[in-house]
SELO-470585 format. One record per residue (C-alpha): residue number from 1; z negated, y, x. Coordinates in nm, 2 decimals. Layout:
<nodes>
{NUM, {Z, Y, X}}
...
</nodes>
This chain:
<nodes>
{1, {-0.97, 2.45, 1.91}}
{2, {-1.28, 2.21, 2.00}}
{3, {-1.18, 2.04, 2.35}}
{4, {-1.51, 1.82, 2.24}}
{5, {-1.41, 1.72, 1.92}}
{6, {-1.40, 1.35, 1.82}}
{7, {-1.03, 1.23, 1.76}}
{8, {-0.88, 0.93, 1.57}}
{9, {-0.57, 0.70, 1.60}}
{10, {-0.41, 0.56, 1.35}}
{11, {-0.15, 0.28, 1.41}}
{12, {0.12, 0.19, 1.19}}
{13, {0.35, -0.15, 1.26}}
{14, {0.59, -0.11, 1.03}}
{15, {0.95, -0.33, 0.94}}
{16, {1.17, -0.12, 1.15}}
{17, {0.89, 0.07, 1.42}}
{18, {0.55, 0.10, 1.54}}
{19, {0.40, 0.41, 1.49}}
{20, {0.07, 0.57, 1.63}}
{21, {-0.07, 0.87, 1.56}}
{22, {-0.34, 1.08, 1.70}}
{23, {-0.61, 1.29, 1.42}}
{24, {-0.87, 1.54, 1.43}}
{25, {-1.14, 1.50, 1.22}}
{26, {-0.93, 1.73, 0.93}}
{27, {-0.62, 1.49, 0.98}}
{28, {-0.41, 1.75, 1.15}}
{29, {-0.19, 1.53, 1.32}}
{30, {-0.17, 1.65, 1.74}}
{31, {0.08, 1.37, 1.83}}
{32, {0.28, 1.05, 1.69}}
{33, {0.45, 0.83, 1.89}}
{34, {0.73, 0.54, 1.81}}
{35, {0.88, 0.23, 1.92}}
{36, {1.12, -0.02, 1.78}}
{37, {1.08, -0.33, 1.64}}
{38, {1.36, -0.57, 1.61}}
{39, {1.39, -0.81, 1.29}}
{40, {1.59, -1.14, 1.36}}
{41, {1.78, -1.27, 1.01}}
{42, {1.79, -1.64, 1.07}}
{43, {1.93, -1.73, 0.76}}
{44, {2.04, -1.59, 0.41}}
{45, {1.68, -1.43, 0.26}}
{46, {1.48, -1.55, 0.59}}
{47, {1.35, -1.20, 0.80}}
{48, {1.16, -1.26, 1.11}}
{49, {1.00, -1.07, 1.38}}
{50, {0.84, -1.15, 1.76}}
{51, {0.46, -1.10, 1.76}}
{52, {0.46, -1.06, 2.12}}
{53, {0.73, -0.79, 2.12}}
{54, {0.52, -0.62, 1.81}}
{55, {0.22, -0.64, 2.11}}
{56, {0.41, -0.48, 2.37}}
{57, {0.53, -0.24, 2.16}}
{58, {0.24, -0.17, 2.03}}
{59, {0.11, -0.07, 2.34}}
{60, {0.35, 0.17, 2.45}}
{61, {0.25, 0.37, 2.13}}
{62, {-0.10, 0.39, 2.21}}
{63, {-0.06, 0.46, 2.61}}
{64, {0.25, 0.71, 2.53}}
{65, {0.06, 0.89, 2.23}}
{66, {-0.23, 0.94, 2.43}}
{67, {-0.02, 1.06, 2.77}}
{68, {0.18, 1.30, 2.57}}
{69, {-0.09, 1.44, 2.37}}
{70, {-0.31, 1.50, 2.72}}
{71, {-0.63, 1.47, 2.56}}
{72, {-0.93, 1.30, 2.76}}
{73, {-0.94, 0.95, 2.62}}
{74, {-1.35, 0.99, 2.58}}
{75, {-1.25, 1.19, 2.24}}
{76, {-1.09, 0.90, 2.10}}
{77, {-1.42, 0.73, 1.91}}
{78, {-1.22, 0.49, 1.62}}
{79, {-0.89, 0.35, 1.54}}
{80, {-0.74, 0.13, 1.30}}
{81, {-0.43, -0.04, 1.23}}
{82, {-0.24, -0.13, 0.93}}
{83, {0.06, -0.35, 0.92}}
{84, {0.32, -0.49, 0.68}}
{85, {0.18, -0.75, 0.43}}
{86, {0.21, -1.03, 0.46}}
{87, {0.41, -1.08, 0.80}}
{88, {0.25, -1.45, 0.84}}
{89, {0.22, -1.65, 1.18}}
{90, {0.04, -1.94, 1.31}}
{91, {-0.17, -1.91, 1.65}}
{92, {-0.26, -2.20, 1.90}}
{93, {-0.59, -2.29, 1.95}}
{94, {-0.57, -1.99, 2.27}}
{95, {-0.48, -1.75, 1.99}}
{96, {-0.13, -1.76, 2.12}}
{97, {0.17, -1.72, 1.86}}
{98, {0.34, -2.04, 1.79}}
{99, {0.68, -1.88, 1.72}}
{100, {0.80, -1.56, 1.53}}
{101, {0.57, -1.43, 1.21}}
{102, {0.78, -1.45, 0.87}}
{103, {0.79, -1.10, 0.74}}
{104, {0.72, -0.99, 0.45}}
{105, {1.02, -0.98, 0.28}}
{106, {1.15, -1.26, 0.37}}
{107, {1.16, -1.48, 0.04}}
{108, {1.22, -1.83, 0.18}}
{109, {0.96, -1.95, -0.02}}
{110, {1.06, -1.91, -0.37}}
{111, {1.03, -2.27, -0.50}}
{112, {0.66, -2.26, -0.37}}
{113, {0.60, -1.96, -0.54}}
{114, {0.76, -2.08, -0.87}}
{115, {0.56, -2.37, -0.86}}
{116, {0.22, -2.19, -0.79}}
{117, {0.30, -1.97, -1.12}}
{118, {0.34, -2.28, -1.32}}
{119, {0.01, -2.36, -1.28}}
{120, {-0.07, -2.00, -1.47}}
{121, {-0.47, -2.02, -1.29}}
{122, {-0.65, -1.75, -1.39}}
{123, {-0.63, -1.61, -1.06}}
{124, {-0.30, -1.49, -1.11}}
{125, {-0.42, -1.24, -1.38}}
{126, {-0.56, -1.04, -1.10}}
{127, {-0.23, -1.01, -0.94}}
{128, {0.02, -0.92, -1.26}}
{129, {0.05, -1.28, -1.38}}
{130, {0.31, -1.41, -1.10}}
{131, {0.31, -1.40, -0.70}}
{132, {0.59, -1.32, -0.51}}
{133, {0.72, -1.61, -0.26}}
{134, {0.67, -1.29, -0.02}}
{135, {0.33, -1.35, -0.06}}
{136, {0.08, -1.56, 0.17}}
{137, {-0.03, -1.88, -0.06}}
{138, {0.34, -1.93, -0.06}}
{139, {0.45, -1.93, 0.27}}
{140, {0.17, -2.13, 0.35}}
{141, {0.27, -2.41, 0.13}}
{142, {0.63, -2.36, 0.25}}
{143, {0.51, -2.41, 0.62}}
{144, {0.32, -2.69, 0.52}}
{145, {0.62, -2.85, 0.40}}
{146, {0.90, -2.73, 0.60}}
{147, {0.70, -2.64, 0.93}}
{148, {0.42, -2.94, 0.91}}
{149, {0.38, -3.04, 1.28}}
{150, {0.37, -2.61, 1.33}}
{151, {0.13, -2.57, 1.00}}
{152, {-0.12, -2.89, 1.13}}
{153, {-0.14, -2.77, 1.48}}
{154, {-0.22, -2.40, 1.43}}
{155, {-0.57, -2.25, 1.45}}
{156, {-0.52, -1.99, 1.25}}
{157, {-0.22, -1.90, 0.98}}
{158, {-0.27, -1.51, 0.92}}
{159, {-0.12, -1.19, 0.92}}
{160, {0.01, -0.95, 1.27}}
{161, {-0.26, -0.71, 1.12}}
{162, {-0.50, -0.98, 1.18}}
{163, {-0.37, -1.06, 1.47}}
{164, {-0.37, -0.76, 1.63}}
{165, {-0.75, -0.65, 1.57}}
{166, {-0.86, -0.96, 1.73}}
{167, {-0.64, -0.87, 2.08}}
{168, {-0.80, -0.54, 2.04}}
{169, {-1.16, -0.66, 1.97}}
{170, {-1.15, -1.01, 2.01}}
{171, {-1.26, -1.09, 1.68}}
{172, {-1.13, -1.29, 1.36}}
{173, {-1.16, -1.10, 1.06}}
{174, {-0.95, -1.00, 0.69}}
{175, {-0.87, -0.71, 0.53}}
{176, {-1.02, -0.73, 0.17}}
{177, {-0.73, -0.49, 0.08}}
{178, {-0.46, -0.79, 0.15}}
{179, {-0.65, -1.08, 0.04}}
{180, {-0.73, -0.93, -0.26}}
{181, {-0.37, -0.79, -0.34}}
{182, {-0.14, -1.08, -0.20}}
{183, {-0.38, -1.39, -0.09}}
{184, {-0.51, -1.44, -0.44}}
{185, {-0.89, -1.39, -0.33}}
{186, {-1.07, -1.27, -0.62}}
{187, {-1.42, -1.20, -0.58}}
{188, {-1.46, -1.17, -0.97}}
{189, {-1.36, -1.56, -1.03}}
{190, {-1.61, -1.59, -0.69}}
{191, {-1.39, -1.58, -0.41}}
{192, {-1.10, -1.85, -0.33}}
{193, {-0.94, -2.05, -0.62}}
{194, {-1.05, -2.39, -0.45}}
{195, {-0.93, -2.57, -0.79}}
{196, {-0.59, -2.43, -0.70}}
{197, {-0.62, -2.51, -0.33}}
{198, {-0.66, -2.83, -0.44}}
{199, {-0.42, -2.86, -0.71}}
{200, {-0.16, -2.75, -0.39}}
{201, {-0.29, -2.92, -0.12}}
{202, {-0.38, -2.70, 0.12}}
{203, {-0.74, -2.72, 0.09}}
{204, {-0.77, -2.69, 0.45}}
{205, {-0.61, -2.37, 0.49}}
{206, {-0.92, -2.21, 0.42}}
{207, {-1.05, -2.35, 0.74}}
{208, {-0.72, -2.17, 0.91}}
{209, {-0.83, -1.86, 0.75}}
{210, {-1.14, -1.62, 0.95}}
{211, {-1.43, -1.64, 0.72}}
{212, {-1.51, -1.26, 0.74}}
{213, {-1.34, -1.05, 0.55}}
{214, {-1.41, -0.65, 0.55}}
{215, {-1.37, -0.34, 0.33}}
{216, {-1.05, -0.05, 0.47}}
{217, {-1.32, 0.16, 0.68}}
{218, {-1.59, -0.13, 0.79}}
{219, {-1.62, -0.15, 1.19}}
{220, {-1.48, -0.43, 1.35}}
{221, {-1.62, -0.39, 1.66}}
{222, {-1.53, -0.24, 2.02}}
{223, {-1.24, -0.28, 2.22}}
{224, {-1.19, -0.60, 2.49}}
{225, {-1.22, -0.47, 2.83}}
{226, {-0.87, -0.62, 2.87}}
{227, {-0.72, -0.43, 2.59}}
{228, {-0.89, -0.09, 2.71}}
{229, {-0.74, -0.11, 2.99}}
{230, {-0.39, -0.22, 2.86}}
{231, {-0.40, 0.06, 2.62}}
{232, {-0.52, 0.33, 2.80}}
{233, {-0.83, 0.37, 2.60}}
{234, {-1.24, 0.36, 2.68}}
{235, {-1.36, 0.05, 2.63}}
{236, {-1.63, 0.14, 2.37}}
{237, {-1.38, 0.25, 2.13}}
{238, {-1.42, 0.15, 1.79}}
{239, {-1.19, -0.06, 1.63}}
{240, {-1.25, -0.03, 1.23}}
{241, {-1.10, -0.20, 0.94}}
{242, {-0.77, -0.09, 0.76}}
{243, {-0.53, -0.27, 0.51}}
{244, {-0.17, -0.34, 0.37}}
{245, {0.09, -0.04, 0.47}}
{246, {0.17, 0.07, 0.15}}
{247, {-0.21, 0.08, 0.05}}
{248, {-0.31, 0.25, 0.33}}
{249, {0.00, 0.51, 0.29}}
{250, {-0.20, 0.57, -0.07}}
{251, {-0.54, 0.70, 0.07}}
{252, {-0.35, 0.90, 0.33}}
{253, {-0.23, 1.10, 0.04}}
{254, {-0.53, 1.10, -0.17}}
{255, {-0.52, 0.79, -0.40}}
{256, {-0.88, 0.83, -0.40}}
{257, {-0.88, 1.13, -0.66}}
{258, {-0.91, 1.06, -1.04}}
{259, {-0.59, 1.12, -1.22}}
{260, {-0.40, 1.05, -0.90}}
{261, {-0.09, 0.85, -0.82}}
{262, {0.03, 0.82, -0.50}}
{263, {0.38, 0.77, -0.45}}
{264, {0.52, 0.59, -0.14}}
{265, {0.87, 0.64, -0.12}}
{266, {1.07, 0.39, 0.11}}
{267, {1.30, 0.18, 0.07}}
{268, {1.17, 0.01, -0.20}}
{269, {0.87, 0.28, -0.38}}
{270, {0.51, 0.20, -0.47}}
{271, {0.30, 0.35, -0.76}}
{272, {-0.09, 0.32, -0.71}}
{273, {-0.36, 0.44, -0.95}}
{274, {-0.69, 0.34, -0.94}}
{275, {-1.00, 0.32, -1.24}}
{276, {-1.31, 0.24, -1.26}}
{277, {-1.21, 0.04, -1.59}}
{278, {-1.10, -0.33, -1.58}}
{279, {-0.81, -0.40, -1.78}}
{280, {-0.48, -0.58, -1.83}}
{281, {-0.15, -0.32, -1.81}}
{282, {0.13, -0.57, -1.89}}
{283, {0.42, -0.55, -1.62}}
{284, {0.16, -0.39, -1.32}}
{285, {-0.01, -0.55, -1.05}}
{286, {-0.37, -0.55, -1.16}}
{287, {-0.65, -0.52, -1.17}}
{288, {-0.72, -0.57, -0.87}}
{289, {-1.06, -0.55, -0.76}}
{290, {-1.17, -0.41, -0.36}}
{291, {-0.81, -0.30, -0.27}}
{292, {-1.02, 0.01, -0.17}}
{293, {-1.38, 0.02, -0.22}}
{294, {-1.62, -0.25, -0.45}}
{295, {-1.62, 0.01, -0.74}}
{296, {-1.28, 0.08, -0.82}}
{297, {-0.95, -0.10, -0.98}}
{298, {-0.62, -0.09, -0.87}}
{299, {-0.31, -0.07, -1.02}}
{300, {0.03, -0.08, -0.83}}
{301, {0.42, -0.06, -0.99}}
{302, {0.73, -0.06, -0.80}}
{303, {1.08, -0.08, -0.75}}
{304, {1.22, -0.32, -0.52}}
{305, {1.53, -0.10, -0.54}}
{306, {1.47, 0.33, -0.43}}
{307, {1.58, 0.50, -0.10}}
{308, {1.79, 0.18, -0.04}}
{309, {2.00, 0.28, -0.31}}
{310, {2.05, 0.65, -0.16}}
{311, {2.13, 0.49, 0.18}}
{312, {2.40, 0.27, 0.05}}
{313, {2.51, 0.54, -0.16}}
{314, {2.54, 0.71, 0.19}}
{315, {2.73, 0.41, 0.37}}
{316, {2.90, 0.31, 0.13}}
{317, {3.03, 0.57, -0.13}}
{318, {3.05, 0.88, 0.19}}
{319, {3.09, 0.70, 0.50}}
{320, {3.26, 0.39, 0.40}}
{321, {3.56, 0.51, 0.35}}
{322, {3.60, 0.70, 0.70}}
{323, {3.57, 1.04, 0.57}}
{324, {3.20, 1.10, 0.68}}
{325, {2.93, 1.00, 0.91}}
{326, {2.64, 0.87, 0.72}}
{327, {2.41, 0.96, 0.91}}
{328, {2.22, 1.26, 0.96}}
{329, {2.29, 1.59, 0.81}}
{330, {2.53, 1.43, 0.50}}
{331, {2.22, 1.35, 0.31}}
{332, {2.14, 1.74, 0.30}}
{333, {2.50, 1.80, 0.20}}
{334, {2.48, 1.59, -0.10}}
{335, {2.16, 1.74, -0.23}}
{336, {2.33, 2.11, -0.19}}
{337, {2.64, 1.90, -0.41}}
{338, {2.34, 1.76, -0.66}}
{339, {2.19, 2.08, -0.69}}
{340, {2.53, 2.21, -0.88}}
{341, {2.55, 1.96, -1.13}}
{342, {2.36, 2.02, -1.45}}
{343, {2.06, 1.80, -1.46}}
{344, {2.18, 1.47, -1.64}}
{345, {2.46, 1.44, -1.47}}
{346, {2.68, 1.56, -1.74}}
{347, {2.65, 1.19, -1.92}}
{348, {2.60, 0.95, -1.55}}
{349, {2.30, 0.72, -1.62}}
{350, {2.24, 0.50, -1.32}}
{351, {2.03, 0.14, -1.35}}
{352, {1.80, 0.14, -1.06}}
{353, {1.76, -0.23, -1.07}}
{354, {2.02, -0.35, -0.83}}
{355, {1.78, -0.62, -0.67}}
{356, {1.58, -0.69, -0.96}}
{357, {1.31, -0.51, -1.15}}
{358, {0.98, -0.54, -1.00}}
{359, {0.77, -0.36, -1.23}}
{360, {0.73, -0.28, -1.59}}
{361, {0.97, -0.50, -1.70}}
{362, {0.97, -0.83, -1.43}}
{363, {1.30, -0.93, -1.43}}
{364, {1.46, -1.08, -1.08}}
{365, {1.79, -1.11, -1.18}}
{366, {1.83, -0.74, -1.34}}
{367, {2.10, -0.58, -1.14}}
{368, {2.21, -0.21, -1.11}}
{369, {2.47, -0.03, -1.33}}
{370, {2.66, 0.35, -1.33}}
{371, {2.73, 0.45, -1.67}}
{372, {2.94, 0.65, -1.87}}
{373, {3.18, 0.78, -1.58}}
{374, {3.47, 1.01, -1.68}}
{375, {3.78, 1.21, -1.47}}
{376, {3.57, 1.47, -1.45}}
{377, {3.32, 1.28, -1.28}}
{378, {3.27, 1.35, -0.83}}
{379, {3.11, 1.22, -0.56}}
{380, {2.81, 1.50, -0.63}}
{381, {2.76, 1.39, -0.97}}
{382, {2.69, 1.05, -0.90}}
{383, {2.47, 1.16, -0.64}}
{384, {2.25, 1.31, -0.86}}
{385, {2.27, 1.03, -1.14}}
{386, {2.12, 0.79, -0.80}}
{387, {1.86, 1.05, -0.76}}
{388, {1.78, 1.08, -1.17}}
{389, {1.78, 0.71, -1.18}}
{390, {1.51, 0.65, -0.94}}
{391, {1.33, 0.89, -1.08}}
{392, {1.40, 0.73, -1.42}}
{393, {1.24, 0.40, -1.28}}
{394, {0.93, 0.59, -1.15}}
{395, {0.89, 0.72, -1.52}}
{396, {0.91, 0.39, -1.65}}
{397, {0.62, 0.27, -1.45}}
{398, {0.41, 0.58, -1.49}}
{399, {0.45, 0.59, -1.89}}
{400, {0.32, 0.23, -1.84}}
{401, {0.01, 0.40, -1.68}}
{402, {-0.05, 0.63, -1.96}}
{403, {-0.01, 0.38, -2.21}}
{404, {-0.30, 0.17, -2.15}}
{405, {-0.48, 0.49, -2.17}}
{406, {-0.50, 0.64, -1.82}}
{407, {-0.52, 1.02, -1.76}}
{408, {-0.25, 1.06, -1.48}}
{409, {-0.27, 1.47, -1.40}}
{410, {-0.06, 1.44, -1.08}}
{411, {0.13, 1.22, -0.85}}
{412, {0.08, 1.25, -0.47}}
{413, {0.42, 1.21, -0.28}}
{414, {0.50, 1.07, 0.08}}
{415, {0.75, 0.85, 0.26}}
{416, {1.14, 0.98, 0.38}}
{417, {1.20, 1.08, 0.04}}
{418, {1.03, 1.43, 0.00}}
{419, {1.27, 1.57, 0.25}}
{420, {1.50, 1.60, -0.03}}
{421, {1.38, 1.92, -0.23}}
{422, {1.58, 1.85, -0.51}}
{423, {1.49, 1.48, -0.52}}
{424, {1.14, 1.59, -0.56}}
{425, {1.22, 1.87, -0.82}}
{426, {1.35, 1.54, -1.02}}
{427, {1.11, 1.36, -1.04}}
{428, {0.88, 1.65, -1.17}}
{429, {1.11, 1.68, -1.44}}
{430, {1.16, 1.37, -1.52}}
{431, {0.78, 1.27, -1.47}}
{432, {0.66, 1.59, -1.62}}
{433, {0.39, 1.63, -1.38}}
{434, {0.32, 1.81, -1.09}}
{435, {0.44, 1.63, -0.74}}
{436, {0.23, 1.73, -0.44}}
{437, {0.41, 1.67, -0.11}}
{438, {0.16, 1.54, 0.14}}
{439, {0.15, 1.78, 0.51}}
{440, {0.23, 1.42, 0.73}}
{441, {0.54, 1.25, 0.71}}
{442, {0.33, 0.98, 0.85}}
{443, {0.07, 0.87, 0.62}}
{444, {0.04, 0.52, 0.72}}
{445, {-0.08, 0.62, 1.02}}
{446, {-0.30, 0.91, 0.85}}
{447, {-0.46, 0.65, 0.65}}
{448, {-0.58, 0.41, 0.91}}
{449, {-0.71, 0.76, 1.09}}
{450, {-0.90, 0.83, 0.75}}
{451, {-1.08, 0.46, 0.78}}
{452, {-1.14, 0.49, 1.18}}
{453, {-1.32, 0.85, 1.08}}
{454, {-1.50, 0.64, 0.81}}
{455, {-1.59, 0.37, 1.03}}
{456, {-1.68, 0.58, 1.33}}
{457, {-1.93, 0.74, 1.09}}
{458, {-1.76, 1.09, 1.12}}
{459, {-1.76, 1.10, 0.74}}
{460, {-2.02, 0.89, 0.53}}
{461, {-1.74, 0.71, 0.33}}
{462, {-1.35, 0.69, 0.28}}
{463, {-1.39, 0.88, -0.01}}
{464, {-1.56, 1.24, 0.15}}
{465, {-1.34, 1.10, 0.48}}
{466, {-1.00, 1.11, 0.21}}
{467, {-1.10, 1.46, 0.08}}
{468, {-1.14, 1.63, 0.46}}
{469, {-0.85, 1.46, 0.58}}
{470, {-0.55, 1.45, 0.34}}
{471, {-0.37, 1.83, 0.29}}
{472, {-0.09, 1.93, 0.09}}
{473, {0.20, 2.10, 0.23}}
{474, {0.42, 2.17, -0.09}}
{475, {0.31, 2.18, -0.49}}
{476, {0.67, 2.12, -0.68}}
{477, {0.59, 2.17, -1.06}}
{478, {0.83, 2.04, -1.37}}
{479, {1.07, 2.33, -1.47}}
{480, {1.33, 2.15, -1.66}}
{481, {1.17, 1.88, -1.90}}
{482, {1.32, 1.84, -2.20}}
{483, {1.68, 1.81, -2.07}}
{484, {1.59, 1.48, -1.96}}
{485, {1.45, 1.35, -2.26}}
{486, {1.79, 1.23, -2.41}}
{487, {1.86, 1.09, -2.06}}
{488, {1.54, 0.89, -1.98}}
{489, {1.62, 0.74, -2.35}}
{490, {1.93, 0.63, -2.31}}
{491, {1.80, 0.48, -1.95}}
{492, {1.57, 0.29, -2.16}}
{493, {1.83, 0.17, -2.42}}
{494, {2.04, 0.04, -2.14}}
{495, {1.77, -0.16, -1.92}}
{496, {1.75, -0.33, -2.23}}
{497, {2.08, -0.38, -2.35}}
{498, {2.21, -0.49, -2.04}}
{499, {1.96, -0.79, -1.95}}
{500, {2.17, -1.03, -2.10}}
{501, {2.48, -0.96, -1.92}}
{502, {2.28, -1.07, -1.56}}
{503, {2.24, -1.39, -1.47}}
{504, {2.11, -1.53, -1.14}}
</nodes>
């Protein structure tokens, strides 16, 4: 091993944890550590969080990741952090928090949203046609109405990613990977949609907003002395440009390859292709233009509704009833159960859509379903209708890919779900495509190590930094295809069938 090396970190604040990892230059991860975040639920749909707690425990990650590795800190040239988008907050003119940040899934400002899709600017083409009230045009309008003495007073209204860079560098600056995907910037229709702004009336926003926004690998700049000393590090580390969580979870498995989907499996599950063609995919996010670099498109599906479904499937169907802990090594007792019911399900069909579709088909109100259930029917076979369901989804939103004429050879995997071996023999099947399961668990943090490497100037772009970086620890191919056909069908007939019996 090279003691001289140069080294990366990679820091992930995520919903439930902050995660930081430590790279070599091929990605091989030498430690990761974790600390808690807490979410407070103030009201039904509302999720907050503490900036300052998100600090501190930030902190801890970096000092403990670095103790426990026992590295010399010199090695560490670059890091980057990514960060749940869009967790807003509004900062004092000291660049103090003025409360908690509204996380991202907090949907609070739904009306605001509905009306900002009633305008139907062209912006919104860049974005799928609609925003989500998760997103940051609508929470700003709902602060200016709800919060205005907060929303008039504050600085800056931005995100804890942007936050967090300028306690580490002392600099304002955007991620062109969030404002592009969920602030409506569009640099085709030449930047902000002022005529919208307007339209609003939160023109000055803009003015809240930092003026410089950078590519996922661009330096920032080098760390405070303040914040090298708080963190452990020197203070000429470099502090480079990363992006959204799920984005950055995309290059750390290789998004950047043609023919490549990444999949980020989570609680909810994000699909992510990008082209060098500019077109319309009816039901996806996109185009959207510098998600990743200036030449390429992006194109994102998913389901609001994935590994949540196998967790409640967990607390509610196994341990709800007392039999069972949850928790822990049930999950690898059910997939042993799946694994001996024929593929199908013997006639189970499970809706995935139990908060809503997100993507092809955008339909809030959908809800899920468990069809065709007989005597016959256990615990393991609706298991593995949960599991076929999902993957069902994922198809859904592939197929969509394909349709508008993309070559998609293979989908990149990563997230808690390809601990399940049969989960990801699945969605081969049901895909019919190869699923490479990436070597990290923790790509998020890999793929703000890929843009520190970038930035640092270890690799000349994101793209040769991508192809060093990312490995593959398990190839799953499809075995078992056409069995599913009649399945994936019927799946179809039934999301269809079904949306007039859901109502808000």
């Amino acid at each position: 091993m090279n003691i001289t090396a140069p080294l990366f970190l990679g820091v992930d604040v995520g919903t439930e944890s902050v995660r930081c990892g430590l790279f070599d230059g091929s990605g091989k991860c030498l430690n990761i550590a974790v600390a808690a975040n807490k979410t407070y639920i103030p009201h039904p749909g509302w999720a907050e969080q503490d900036p300052k707690q998100i600090w501190n425990s930030f902190q801890e990650v970096v000092r403990r990741c670095i103790q426990e590795s026992a590295v010399e800190k010199s090695r560490i040239k670059a890091m980057a952090v990514t960060a749940t988008s869009v967790t807003v907050l509004c900062v004092d003119e000291h660049s103090e928090p003025m409360g908690k940040a509204i996380l991202w899934m907090d949907t609070r400002a739904k009306e605001e949203a509905d009306r900002i899709n009633e305008t139907q600017h062209p912006v919104l083409r860049y974005v799928g046609g609609r925003v989500s009230p998760e997103w940051m045009l609508p929470k700003v309008l709902w602060l200016r109405n709800h919060r205005p003495a907060v929303y008039h007073k504050a600085s800056h209204v931005v995100e804890i990613m942007d936050w967090l860079n300028f306690k580490l560098t002392g600099r304002w600056v955007l991620s062109m990977c969030t404002t592009s995907c969920e602030w409506n910037y569009s640099r085709p229709l030449g930047g902000w949609p002022i005529d919208l702004f307007e339209d609003l009336g939160v023109t000055d926003v803009i003015g809240k907003w930092p003026s410089d926004m950078l590519y996922m690998g661009e330096p920032i700049g080098r760390l405070s002395r303040q914040t090298s000393e708080q963190l452990g590090l020197d203070e000429d580390t470099l502090v480079v440009t990363s992006g959204m969580d799920t984005y950055v979870a995309a290059l750390g498995v290789g998004v950047l390859q043609a023919g490549t989907v990444a999949m980020v499996l989570g609680n909810s599950s994000c699909y992510l292709t990008l082209s060098e063609k500019e077109q319309d995919i009816p039901g996806i996010f996109g185009p959207i233009p510098d998600a990743f670099t200036p030449d390429m498109w992006a194109y994102q599906g998913g389901q609001t509704s994935a590994g949540s479904l196998i967790r409640w499937f967990g607390d509610t169907i196994v341990g709800g009833n007392g039999r069972r802990n949850s928790e822990g090594a049930v999950y690898q007792e059910l997939d042993v159960l799946a694994q001996q019911v024929p593929a199908g399900a013997e006639g189970l069909i499970m809706l995935d859509t139990w908060q809503g579709e997100r993507t092809p088909s955008v339909f809030p109100n959908a809800r899920g379903a468990l069809i065709g259930l007989s005597l016959k029917h256990t615990e393991a076979h609706m298991f593995r209708a949960f599991l076929e369901g999902v993957a069902y989804g994922a198809r859904h939103i592939v197929d969509s890919f394909e349709e508008s004429g993309m070559s998609i050879e293979v989908l990149h995997a990563c997230g808690g779900g390809i601990r399940s071996k049969v989960w990801m023999q699945i969605y081969a099947d049901v895909l019919r495509k190869p699923i490479y399961l990436s070597s990290t668990p923790h790509c998020s943090s890999l793929g703000s190590a890929i843009c520190a490497a970038s930035g640092f100037g270890y690799y000349k772009d994101l793209h040769e930094a991508s192809r060093n970086m990312v490995s593959i620890a398990e190839k799953i191919y499809p075995e078992n295809t056409e069995v599913y056909k009649f399945s994936y069908e019927k799946y179809l007939a039934l999301k269809k069938n079904l949306k007039q019996h859901f109502w808000e």
